[in-house]
C-alpha positions as CSV (number, residue, x, y, z in Angstrom):
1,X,20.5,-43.4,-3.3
2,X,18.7,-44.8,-0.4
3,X,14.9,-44.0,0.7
4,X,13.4,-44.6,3.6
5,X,9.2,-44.9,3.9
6,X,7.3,-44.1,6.9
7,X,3.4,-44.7,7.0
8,X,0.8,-42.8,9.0
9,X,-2.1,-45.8,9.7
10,X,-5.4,-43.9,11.5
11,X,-8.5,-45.1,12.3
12,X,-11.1,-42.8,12.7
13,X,-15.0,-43.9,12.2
14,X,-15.4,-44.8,8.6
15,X,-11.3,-44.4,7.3
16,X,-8.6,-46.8,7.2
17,X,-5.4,-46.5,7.1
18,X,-3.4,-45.7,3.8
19,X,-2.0,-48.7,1.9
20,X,1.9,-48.9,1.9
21,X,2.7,-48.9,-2.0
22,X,0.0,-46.6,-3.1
23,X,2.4,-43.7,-2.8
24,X,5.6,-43.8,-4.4
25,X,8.4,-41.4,-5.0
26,X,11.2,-42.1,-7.8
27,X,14.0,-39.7,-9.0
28,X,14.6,-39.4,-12.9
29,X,18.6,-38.4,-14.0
30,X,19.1,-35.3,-16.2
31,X,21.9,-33.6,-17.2
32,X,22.0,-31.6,-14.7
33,X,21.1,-33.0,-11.6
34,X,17.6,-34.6,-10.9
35,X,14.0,-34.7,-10.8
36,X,12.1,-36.6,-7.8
37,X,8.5,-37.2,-8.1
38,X,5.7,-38.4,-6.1
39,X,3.0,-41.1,-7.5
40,X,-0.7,-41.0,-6.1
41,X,-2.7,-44.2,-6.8
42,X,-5.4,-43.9,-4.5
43,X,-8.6,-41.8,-5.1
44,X,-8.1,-39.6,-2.7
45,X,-5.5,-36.9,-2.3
46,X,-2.7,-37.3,-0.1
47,X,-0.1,-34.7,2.0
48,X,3.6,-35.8,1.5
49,X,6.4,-35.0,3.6
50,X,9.7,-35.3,2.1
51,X,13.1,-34.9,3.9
52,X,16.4,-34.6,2.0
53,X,20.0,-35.3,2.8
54,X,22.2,-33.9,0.1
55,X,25.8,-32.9,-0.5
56,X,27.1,-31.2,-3.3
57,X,22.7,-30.6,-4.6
58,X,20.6,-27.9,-3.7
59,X,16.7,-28.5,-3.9
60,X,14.0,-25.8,-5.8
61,X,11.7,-26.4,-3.2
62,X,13.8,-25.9,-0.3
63,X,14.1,-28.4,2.8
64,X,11.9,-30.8,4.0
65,X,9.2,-30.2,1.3
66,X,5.2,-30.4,1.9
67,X,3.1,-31.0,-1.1
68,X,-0.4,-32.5,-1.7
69,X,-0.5,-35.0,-4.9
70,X,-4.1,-35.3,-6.2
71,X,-5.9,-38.6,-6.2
72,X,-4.6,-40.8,-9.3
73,X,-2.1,-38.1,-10.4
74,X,1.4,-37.5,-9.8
75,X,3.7,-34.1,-9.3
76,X,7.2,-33.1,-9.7
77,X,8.4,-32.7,-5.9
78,X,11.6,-30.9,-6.5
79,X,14.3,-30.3,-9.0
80,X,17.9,-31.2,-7.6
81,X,21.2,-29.2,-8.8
82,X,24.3,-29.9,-8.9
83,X,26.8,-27.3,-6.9
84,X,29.8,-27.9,-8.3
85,X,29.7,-30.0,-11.5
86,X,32.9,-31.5,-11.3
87,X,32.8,-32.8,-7.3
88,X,31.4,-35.9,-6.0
89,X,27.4,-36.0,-5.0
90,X,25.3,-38.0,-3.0
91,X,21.6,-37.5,-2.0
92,X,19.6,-39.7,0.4
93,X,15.7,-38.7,1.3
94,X,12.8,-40.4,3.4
95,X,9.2,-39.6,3.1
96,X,6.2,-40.1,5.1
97,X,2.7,-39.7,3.9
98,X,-1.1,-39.6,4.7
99,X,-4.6,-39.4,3.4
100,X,-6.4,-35.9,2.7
101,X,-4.9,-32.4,2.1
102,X,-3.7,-30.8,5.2
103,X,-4.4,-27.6,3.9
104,X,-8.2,-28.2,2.8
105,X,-10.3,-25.1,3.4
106,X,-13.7,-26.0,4.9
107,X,-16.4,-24.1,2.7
108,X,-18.5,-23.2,6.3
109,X,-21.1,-21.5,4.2
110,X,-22.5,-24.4,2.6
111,X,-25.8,-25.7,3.6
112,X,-25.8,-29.8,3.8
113,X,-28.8,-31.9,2.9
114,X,-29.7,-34.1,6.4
115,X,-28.3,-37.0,4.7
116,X,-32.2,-39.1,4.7
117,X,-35.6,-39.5,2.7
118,X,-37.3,-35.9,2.4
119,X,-40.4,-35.8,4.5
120,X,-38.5,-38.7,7.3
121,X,-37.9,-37.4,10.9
122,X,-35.0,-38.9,12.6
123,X,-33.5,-38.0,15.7
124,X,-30.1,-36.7,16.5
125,X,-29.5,-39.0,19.4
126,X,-25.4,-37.9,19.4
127,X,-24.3,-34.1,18.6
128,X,-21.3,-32.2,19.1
129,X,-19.3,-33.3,22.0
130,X,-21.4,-35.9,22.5
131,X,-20.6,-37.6,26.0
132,X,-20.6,-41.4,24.7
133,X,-18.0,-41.3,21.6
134,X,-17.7,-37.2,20.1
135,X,-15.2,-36.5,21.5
136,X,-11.3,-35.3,20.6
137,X,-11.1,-35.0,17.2
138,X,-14.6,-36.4,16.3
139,X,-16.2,-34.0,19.0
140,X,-17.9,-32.4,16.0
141,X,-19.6,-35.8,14.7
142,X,-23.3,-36.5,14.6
143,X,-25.0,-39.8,14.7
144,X,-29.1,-39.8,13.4
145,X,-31.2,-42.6,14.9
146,X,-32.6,-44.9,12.8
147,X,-33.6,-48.5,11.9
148,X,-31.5,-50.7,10.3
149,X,-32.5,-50.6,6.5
150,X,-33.0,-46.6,6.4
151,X,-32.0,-45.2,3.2
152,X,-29.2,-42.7,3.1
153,X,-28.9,-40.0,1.2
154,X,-25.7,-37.5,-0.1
155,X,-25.7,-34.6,1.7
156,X,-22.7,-32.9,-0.3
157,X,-21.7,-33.6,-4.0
158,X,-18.1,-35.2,-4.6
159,X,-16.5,-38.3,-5.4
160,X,-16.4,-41.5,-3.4
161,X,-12.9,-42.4,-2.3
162,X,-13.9,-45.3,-0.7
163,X,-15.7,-47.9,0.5
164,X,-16.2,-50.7,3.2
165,X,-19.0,-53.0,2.4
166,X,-18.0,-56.5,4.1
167,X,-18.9,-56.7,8.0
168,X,-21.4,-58.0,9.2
169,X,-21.0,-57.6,12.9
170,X,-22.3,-54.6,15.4
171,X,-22.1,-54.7,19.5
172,X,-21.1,-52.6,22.1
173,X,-17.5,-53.5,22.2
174,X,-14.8,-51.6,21.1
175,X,-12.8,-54.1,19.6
176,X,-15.1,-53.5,16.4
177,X,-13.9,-50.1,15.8
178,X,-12.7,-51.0,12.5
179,X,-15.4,-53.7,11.8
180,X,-18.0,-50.5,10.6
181,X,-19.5,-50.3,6.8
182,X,-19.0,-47.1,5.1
183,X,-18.4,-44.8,2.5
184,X,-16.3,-41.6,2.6
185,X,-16.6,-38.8,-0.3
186,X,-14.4,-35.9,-1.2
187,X,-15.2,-32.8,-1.8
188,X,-14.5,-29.9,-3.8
189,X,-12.7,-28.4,-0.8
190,X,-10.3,-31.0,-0.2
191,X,-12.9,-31.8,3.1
192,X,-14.0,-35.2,3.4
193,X,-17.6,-36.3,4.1
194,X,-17.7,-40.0,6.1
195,X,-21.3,-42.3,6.7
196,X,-20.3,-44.8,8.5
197,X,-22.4,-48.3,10.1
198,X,-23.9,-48.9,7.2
199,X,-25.8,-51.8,6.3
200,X,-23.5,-55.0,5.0
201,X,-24.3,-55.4,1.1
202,X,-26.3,-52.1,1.4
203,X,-24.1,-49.5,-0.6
204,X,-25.3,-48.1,-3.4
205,X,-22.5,-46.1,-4.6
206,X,-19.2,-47.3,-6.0
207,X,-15.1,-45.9,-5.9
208,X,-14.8,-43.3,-8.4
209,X,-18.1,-42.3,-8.6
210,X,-19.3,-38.8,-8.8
211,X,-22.8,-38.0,-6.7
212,X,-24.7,-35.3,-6.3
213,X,-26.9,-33.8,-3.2
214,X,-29.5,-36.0,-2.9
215,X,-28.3,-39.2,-4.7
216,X,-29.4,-42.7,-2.7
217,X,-26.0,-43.9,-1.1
218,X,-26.8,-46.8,0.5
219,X,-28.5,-48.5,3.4
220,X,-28.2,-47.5,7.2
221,X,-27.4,-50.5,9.9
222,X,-25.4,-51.0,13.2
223,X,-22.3,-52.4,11.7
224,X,-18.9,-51.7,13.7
225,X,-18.5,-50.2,17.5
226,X,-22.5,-49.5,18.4
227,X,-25.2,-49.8,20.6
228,X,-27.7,-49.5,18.3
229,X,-28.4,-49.1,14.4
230,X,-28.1,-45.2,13.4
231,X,-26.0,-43.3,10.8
232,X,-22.8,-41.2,12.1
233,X,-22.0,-38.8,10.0
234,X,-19.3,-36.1,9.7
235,X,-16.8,-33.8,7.7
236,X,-13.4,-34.5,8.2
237,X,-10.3,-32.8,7.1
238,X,-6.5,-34.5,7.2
239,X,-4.0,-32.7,10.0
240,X,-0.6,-32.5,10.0
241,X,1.2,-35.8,10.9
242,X,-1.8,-38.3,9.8
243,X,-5.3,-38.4,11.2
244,X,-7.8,-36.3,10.8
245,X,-10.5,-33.4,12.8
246,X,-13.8,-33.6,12.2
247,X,-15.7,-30.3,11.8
248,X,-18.6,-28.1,12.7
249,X,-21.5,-27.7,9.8
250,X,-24.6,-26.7,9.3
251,X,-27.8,-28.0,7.5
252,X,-30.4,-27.1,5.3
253,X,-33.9,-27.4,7.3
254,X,-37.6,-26.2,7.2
255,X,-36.6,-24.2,10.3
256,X,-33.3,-22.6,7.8
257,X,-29.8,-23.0,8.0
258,X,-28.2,-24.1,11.2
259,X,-26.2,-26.6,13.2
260,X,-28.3,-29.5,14.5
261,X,-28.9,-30.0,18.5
262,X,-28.6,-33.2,20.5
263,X,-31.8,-34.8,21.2
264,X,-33.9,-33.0,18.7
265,X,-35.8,-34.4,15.9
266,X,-34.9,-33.1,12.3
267,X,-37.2,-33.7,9.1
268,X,-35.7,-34.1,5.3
269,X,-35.8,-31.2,3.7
């Protein structure tokens, strides 16, 4: 048997790339042929592609096989047969993998909370297709001005997948990129929710932990590829291949429920 791996690193604001042995795939003999698996260790859910090269063993799923495997969890990929029982088999596979579920299902009727104190006005310096950095697949990012310090609240329930909580540096340069503080959270969806340039040693929520709408997350700064302190946020969903597209919403505001507008100035609500 021999496997080959293939990783899928992104970088996107706020999401590094997956870790090499957090997904895992192992085959277990039975009488009759055998049973390959995929192991998730990460919080997060993540798409697998598997590709088979068999003789003389037909697969239950078919060939190559897509699946999602649940954060922490793990799922039987395919059962493998035997054709003829007395000839000679062999099977060979490779497998690449990446973060999210490729076929999340954006809930576009639900009404975020702008992610700050209620009664605060901030605002939205950078909208949708914003001319400095929204662009491409992050064309439907936002990024709320605000001084370094400002606390940030959840604007959607789910579970925090994960965290970066160690840089301390912010500047115009794009070789800090990578260098921003955040947290991401999953929701019920599969969709991912990402606040990113947050204050070093000024998260307030922790991996594995369930929050709700409104629930303090942490502390806003200019940590990472910036000009100036301010909170980016966006929803994200995995695509095909590795990376992800970030995507329209709308909010919750004294005005009702819409999208927010470039250069306008929003209050908590």
């Amino acid at each position: 048997m021999i496997i080959f791996l293939t990783l899928i690193v992104t970088f996107f604001v706020g999401f590094q790339g997956v870790q090499e042995k957090s997904v895992t795939v192992y085959s277990l003999e039975k009488e009759e042929g055998i049973e390959l698996y995929g192991k998730n260790t990460n919080f997060y859910p993540v798409t697998i592609d598997l590709d088979l090269n068999l003789q003389n063993m037909s697969s239950s799923k078919g060939d190559p096989i897509v699946t999602i495997i649940g954060g922490r969890s793990e799922v039987k990929l395919t059962d493998l047969k035997l054709i003829k029982k007395d000839a000679s088999w062999s099977m060979k596979y490779n497998y690449l993998f990446y973060k999210g579920s490729i076929f999340a299902n954006h809930n576009d009727g639900f009404a975020y909370r702008l992610p700050f104190r209620k009664g605060e006005t901030h605002r939205l310096d950078q909208g949708y297709n914003g001319s400095f950095s929204h662009n491409g697949d992050a064309r439907f990012a936002l990024d709320f001005n605000m001084k370094e310090g400002t606390e940030i609240y959840v604007a959607r329930q789910g579970l925090v997948v994960e965290v970066e909580d160690d840089y301390a540096q912010g500047g115009n340069d794009k070789s800090l990129i990578d260098k921003a503080n955040y947290v991401i959270i999953l929701h019920n969806d599969g969709t991912f929710a990402q606040y990113s340039h947050l204050k070093r040693s000024g998260i307030r929520v922790r991996i594995g932990q369930r929050v709700r709408n409104g629930d303090i997350l942490g502390l806003s700064g200019a940590t990472g590829y910036v000009t100036g302190p301010h909170l980016h946020f966006s929803v994200i969903k995995a695509k095909r291949g590795g990376g992800f597209e970030s995507l329209p919403i709308k909010f919750a505001t004294k005005d009702g429920i819409q999208p927010l507008e470039e250069g306008k100035e929003y209050i908590g609500y």
